[in-house]
C-alpha positions as CSV (number, residue, x, y, z in Angstrom):
1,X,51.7,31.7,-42.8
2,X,47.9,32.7,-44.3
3,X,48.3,36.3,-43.5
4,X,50.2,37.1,-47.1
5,X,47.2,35.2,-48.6
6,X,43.9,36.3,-50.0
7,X,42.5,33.2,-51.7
8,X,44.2,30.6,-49.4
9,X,43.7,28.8,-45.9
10,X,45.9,25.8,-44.7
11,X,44.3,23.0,-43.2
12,X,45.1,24.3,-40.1
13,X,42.6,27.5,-40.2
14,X,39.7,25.1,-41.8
15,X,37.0,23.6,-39.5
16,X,33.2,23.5,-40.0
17,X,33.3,27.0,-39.4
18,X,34.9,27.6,-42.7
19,X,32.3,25.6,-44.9
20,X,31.2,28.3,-47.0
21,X,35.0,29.6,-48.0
22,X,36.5,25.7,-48.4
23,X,33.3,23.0,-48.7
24,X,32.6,20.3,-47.2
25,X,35.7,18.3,-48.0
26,X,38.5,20.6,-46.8
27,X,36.5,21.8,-43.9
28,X,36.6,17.7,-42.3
29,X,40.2,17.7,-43.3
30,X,40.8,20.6,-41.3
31,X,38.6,19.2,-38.3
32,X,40.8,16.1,-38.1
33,X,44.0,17.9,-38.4
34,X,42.6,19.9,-35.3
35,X,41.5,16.8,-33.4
36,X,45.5,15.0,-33.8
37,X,44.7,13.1,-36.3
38,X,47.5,12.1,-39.0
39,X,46.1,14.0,-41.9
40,X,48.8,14.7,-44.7
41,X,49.7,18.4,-45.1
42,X,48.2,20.3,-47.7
43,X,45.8,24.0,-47.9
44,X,42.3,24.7,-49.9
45,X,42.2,27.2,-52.4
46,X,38.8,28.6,-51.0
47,X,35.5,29.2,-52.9
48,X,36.5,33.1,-52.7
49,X,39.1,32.7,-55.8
50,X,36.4,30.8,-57.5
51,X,33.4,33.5,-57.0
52,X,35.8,35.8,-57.9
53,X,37.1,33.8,-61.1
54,X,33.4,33.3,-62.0
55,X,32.4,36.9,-61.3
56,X,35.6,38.5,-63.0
57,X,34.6,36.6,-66.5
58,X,30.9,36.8,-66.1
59,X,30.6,32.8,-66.3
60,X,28.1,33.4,-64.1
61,X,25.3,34.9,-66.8
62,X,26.7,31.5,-69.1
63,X,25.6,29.7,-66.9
64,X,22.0,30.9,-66.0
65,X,21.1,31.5,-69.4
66,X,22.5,28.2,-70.9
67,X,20.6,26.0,-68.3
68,X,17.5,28.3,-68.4
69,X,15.4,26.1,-70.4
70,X,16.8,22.7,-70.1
71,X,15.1,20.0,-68.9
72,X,16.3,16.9,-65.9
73,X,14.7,14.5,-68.5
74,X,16.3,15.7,-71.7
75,X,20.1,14.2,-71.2
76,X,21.4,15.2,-74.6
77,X,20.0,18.8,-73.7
78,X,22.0,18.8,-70.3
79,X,24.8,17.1,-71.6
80,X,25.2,20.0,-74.5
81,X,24.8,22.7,-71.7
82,X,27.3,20.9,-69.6
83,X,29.8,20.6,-72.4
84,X,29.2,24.3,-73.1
85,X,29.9,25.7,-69.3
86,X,32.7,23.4,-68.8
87,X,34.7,24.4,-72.2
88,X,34.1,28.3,-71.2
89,X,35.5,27.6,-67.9
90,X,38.2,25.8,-69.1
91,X,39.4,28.7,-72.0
92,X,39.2,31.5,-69.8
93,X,42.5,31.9,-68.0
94,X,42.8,32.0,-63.8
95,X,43.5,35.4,-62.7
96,X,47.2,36.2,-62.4
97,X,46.8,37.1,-58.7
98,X,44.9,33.6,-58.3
99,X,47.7,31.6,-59.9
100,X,50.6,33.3,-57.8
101,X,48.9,32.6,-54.7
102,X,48.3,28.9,-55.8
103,X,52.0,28.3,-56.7
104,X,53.1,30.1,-53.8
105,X,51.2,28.4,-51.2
106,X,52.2,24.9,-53.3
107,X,56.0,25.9,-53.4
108,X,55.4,26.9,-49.3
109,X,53.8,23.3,-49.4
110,X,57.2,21.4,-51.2
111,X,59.6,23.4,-48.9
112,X,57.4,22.0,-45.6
113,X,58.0,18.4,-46.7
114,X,61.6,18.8,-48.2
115,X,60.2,17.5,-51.6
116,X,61.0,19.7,-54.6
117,X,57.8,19.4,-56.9
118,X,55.9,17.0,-54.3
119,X,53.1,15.2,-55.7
120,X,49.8,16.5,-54.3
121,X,46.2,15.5,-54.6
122,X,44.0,18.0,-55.9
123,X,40.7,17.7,-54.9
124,X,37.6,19.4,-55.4
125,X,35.2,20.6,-52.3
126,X,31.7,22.1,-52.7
127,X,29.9,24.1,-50.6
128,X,27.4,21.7,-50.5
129,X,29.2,18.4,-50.1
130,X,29.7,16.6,-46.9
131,X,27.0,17.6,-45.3
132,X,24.6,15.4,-43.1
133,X,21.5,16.2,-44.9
134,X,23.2,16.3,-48.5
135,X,25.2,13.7,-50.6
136,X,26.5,15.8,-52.8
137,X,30.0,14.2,-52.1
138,X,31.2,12.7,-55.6
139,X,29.9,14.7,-58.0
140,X,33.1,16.8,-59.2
141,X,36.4,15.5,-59.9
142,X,39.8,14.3,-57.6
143,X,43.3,14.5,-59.5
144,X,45.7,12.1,-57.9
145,X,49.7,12.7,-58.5
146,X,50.1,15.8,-60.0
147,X,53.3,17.4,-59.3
148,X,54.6,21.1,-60.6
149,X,52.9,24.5,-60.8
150,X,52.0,24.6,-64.0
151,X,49.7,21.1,-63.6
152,X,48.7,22.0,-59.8
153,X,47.2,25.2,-61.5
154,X,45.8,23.1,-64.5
155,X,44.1,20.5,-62.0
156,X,42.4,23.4,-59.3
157,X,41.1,24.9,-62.9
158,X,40.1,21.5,-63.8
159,X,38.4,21.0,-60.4
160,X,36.5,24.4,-60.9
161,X,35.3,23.4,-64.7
162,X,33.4,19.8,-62.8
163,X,31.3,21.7,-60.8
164,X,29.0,21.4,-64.0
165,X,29.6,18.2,-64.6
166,X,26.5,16.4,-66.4
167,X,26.3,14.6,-63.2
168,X,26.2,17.6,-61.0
169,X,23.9,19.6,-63.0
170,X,21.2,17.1,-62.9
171,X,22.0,16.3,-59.4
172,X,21.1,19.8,-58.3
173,X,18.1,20.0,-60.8
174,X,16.5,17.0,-58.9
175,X,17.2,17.8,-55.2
176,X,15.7,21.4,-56.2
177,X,19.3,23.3,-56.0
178,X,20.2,26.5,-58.1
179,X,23.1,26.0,-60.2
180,X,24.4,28.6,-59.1
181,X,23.9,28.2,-55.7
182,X,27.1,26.2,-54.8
183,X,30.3,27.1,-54.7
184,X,33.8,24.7,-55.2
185,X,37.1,25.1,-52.9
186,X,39.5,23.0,-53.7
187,X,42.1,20.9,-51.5
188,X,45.9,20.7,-52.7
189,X,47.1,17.8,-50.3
190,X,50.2,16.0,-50.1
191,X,49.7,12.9,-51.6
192,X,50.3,9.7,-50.0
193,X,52.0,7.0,-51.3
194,X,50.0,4.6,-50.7
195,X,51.0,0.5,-50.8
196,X,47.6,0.1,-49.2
197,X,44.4,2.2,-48.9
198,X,40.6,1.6,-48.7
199,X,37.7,3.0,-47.1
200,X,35.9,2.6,-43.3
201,X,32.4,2.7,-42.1
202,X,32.0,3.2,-38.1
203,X,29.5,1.0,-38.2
204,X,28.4,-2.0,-40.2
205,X,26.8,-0.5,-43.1
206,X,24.6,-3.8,-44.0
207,X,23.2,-3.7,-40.3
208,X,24.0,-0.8,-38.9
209,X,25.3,-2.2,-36.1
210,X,27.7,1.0,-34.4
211,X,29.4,-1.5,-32.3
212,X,31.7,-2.8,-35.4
213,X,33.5,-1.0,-37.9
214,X,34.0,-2.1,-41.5
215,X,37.0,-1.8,-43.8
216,X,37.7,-2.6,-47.0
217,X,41.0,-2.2,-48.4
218,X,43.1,-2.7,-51.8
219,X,46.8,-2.4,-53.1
220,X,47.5,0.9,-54.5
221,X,45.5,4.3,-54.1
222,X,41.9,4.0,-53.1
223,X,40.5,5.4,-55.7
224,X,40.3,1.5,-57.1
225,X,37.9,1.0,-54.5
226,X,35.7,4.0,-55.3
227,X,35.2,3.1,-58.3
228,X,34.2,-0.5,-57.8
229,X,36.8,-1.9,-60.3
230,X,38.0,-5.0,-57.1
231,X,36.7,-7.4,-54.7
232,X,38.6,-5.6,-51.8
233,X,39.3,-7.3,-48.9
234,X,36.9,-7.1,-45.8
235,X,37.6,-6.7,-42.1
236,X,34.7,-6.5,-39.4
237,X,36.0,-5.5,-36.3
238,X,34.3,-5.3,-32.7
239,X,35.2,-2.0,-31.2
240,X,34.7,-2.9,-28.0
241,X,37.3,-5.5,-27.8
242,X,39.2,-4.7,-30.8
243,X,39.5,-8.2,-32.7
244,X,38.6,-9.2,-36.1
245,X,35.3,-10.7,-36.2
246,X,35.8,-11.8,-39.8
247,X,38.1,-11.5,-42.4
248,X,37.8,-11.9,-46.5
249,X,40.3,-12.1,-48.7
250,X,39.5,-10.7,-52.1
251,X,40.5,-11.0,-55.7
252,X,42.6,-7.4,-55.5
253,X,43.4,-7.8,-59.6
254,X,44.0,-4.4,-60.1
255,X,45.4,-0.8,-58.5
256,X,46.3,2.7,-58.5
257,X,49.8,3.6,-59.0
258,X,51.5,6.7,-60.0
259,X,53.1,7.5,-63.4
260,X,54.5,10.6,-64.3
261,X,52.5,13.2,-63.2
262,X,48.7,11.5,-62.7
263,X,48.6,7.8,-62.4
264,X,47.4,4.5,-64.4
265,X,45.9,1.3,-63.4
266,X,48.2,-1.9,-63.7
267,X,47.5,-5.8,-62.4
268,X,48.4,-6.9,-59.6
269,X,50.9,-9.2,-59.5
270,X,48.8,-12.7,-58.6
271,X,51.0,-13.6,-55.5
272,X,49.9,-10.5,-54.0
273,X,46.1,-10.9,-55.0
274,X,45.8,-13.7,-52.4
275,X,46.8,-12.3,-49.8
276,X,45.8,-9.5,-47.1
277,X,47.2,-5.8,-48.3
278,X,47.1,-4.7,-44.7
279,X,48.5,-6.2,-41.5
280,X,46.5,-7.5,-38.5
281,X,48.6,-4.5,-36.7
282,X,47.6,-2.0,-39.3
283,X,43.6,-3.1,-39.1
284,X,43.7,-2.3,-35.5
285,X,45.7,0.8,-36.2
286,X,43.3,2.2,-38.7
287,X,39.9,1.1,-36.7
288,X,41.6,3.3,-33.7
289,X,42.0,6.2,-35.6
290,X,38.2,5.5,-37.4
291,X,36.9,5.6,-33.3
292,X,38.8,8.8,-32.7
293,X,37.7,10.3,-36.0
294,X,33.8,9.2,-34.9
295,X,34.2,10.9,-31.3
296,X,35.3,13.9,-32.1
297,X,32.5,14.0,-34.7
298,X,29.6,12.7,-32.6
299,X,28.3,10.4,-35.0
300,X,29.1,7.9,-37.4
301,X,31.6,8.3,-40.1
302,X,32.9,7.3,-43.6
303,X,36.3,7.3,-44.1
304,X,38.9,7.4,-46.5
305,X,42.3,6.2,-45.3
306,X,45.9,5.0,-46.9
307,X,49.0,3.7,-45.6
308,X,52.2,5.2,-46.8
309,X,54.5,3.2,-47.9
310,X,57.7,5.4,-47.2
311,X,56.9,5.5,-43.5
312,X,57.6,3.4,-40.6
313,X,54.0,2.0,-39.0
314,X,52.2,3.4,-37.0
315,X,53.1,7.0,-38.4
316,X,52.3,5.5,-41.9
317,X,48.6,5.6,-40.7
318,X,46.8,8.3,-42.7
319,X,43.5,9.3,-42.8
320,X,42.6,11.4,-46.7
321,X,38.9,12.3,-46.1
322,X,36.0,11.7,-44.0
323,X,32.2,11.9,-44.1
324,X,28.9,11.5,-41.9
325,X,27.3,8.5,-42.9
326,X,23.9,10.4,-43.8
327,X,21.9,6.5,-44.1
328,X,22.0,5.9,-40.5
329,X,19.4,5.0,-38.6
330,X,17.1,4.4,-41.7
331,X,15.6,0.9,-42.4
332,X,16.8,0.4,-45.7
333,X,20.1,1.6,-44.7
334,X,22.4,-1.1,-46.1
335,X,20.7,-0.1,-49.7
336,X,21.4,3.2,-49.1
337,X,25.2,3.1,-48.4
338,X,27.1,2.5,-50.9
339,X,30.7,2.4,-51.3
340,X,31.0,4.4,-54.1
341,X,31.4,8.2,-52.5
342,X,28.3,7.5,-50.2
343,X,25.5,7.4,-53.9
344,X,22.2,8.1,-52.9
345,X,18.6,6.8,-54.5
346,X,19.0,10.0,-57.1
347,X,22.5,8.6,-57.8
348,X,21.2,5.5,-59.0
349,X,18.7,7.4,-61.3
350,X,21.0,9.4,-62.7
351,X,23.5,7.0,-63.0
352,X,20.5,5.3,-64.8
353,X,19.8,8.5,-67.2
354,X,23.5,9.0,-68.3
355,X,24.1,4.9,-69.3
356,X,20.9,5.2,-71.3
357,X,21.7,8.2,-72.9
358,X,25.6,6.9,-73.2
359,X,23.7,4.2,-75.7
């Protein structure tokens, strides 16, 4: 199916092999769809149309020479530069041969699942994300329910433009990385929809303890969860028996849902808020697939799952993303993982620099 493609590989032809063409992102999806595990369908437009976008428009000398002489500590200075990048991205047109490959590989994409216009995530995936030394994950932007060529096309170009995201710019400034020293794939996924969806740890992240595994889970997409906007409930589970060691309930007031083509947050209705989004079975279910996802990895992980809610269980199992948890093993590990896309101490400071400059 790749060989009519230039700027395109399926999940299928991405493993950590590929890292430099499709990023840290794809290149786990593509492990786990190697290893069996259920990993909805979907291909990465690689970092190869991006160099190529960059390098055809000569964004590449805009960016140099607008960062050049901007300072981490002067916010307003990166934010302008930032604001400038991203805009010059954003007006200068995908190549022609880029698009048709996009929209062909997304039409290839609808035809596989028998969906006309199937909504797909679109989901950017640095070189430099993923990694075990680097926590780079987070830093440019997902698009969740977009359906159609034109706005699959709209969001990879979108994806492109947050590489140079305020965030990401000072990110790379502080950790000592050239700007332009990362690339950005980007994953075109179908997009589950999800009743349930949450995140797992392989391990107890507070303790570190690699004989449990940790979930915590919310109506709706998962992005609520990432962003810290619930109380999700908890699960700690004992992988060597497989039985809930404790179990909390939280205050799930709000979700993810789709609407038209992106999605909105709405309440949750409050009989629903009281009770567990995800079966006992399904726990179980997802902490099995977490332990395959681990072994074939070799260490422990961070995962990103959902459970589809047009699907009969267990095939409504899926697993969206994974990561190595990069804070294991360290003693202030349960400060240093955090829920929200794995921050890091130079998170925090940024995240710390932007509010005060957001003032």
């Amino acid at each position: 199916m790749a060989s009519q493609f230039k700027y395109i590989l399926w999940f299928e032809e991405c493993n950590k092999n590929a890292l430099s063409l499709v990023g840290g992102k794809n290149a786990n999806l593509g492990e786990m769809v190697n290893a069996g595990i259920r990993v909805p369908p979907g291909f990465a437009v690689t970092s190869k149309a991006f160099e190529q976008y960059m390098n055809e428009a000569m964004l590449w000398d805009l960016v140099r020479d607008t960062l050049s002489d901007v300072s981490v500590d002067d916010i307003k200075a990166v934010s302008k530069a930032g604001s400038t990048i991203r805009q010059a991205i954003l007006s200068t047109l995908i190549p022609d041969e880029i698009q048709k490959e996009i929209i062909t590989a997304y039409a290839s994409l609808c035809e596989k699942c028998d969906v006309t216009d199937l909504p797909v995530a679109v989901r950017s995936s640095a070189t430099a994300e993923d990694l075990e030394d680097a926590s780079f994950a987070g830093q440019q932007d997902t698009y969740l329910w977009i359906w159609s060529n034109e706005e699959v096309v709209k969001a990879t170009h979108d994806c492109w433009a947050s590489l140079f995201t305020d965030r990401a710019i000072i990110y790379r400034m502080r950790v000592g990385f050239p700007q332009d020293g990362v690339l950005i794939s980007v994953g075109i996924q179908k997009m589950v929809n999800s009743r349930s969806a949450g995140v797992m740890f392989t391990l107890d992240p507070v303790t570190g303890d690699r004989s449990k595994i940790t979930i915590d889970a919310n109506w709706g997409f998962g992005e609520s969860i990432v962003q810290g906007m619930v109380s999700p409930d908890n699960f700690i589970i004992s992988k060597n028996s497989l039985s809930i060691k404790q179990s909390i309930i939280g205050q799930k007031d709000q979700r993810y849902v789709a609407k038209g083509c992106g999605t909105i947050v709405e309440p949750v209705p409050s009989e629903q808020q009281v009770i567990p989004c995800i079966s006992v079975a399904e726990v179980i279910e997802i902490v099995k697939m977490g332990m395959l996802i681990e072994k074939h990895y070799g260490s422990p992980q961070d995962i990103e799952w959902a459970v589809d809610d047009d699907l009969p269980f267990p095939e409504n199992i899926f697993s969206t993303q994974s990561r190595p948890v990069t804070a294991a093993g360290k003693s202030d590990f349960g400060k240093k993982v955090m829920k929200e896309e794995g921050k890091s101490d130079t998170d925090h400071i940024i995240d710390l620099m932007l509010k005060g400059f957001s003032k």
